[in-house]
C-alpha positions in Angstrom: -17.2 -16.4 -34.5 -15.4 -13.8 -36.3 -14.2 -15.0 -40.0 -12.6 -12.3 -41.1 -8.6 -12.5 -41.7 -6.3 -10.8 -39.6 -8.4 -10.1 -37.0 -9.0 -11.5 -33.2 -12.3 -13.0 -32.5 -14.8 -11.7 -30.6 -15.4 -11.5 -27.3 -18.9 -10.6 -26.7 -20.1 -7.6 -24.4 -16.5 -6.1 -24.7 -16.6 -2.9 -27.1 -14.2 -3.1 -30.4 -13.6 -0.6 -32.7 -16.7 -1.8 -35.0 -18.7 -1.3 -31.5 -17.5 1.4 -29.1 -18.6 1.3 -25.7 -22.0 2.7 -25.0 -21.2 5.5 -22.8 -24.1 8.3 -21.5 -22.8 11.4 -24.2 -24.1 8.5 -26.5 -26.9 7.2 -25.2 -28.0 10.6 -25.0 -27.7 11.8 -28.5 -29.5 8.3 -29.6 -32.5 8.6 -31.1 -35.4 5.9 -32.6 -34.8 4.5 -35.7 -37.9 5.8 -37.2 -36.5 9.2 -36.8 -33.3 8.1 -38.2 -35.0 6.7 -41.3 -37.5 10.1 -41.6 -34.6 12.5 -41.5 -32.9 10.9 -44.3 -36.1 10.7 -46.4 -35.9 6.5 -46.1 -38.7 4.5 -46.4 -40.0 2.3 -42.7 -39.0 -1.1 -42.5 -41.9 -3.0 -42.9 -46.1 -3.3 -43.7 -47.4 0.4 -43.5 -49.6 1.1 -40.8 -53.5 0.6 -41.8 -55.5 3.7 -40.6 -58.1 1.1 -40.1 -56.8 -1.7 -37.8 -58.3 -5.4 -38.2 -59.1 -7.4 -35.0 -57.9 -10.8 -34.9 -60.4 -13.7 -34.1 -61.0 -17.4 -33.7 -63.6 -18.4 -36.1 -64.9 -21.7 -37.0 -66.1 -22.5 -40.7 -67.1 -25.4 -43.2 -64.0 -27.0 -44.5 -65.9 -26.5 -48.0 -65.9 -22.3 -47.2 -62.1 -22.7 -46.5 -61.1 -24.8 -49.5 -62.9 -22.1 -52.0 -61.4 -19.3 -50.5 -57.9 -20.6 -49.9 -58.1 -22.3 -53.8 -57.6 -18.6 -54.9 -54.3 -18.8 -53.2 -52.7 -15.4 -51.4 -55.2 -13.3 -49.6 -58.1 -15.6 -48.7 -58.7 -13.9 -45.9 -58.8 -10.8 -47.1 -61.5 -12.0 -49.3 -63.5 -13.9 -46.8 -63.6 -10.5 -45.2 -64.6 -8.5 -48.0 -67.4 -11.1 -48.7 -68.6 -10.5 -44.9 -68.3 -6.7 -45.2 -70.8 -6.6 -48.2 -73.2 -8.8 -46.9 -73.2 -6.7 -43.7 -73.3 -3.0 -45.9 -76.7 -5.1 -47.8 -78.2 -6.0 -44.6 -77.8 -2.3 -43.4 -79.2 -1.1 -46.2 -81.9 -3.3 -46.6 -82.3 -2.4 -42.4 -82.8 1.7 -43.5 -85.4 1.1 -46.7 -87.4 -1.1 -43.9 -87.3 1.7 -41.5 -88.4 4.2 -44.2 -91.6 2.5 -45.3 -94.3 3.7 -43.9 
């Protein structure tokens, strides 16, 4: 309900002069609000978008591996997966200097 003095309430779905009837002249100049950020040189709402995008998965681990990693606090995911990511770069590499002995 509306709480400001000297005015009517609301009635919802019935335009007022704080929101004027949606009519097709203004529909059609609408535009996304990305756009209406980007013209006026404004920062997105929200996390930017990764140019590398994580997949999400179900994954089962030792209560022990979870404790250590969340008793760092704030991004203990983030590290679990940085932790995976250079054990799988070592395992490539030790892959290649396999594959290059004769």
């Amino acid at each position: 309900m509306d709480t400001k003095p000297n005015r009517k309430p609301r009635r919802y779905g019935v335009p007022d002069e704080d929101t004027p009837e949606l009519t097709a002249e203004r529909l059609a100049r609408a535009i996304p609000f990305s756009q209406f950020l980007e013209e006026r040189g404004l920062k997105p709402i929200g996390r930017p978008k990764s140019e590398v995008t994580k997949q999400p998965v179900s994954l089962r681990l030792d209560p022990e591996i979870i404790a250590h990693f969340k008793a760092g606090g704030e991004g203990w995911q983030t590290r679990i997966n940085a932790v995976l990511s250079k054990h799988v770069k070592a395992a490539d590499a030790a892959a290649r200097k396999k594959r290059a002995q004769p």
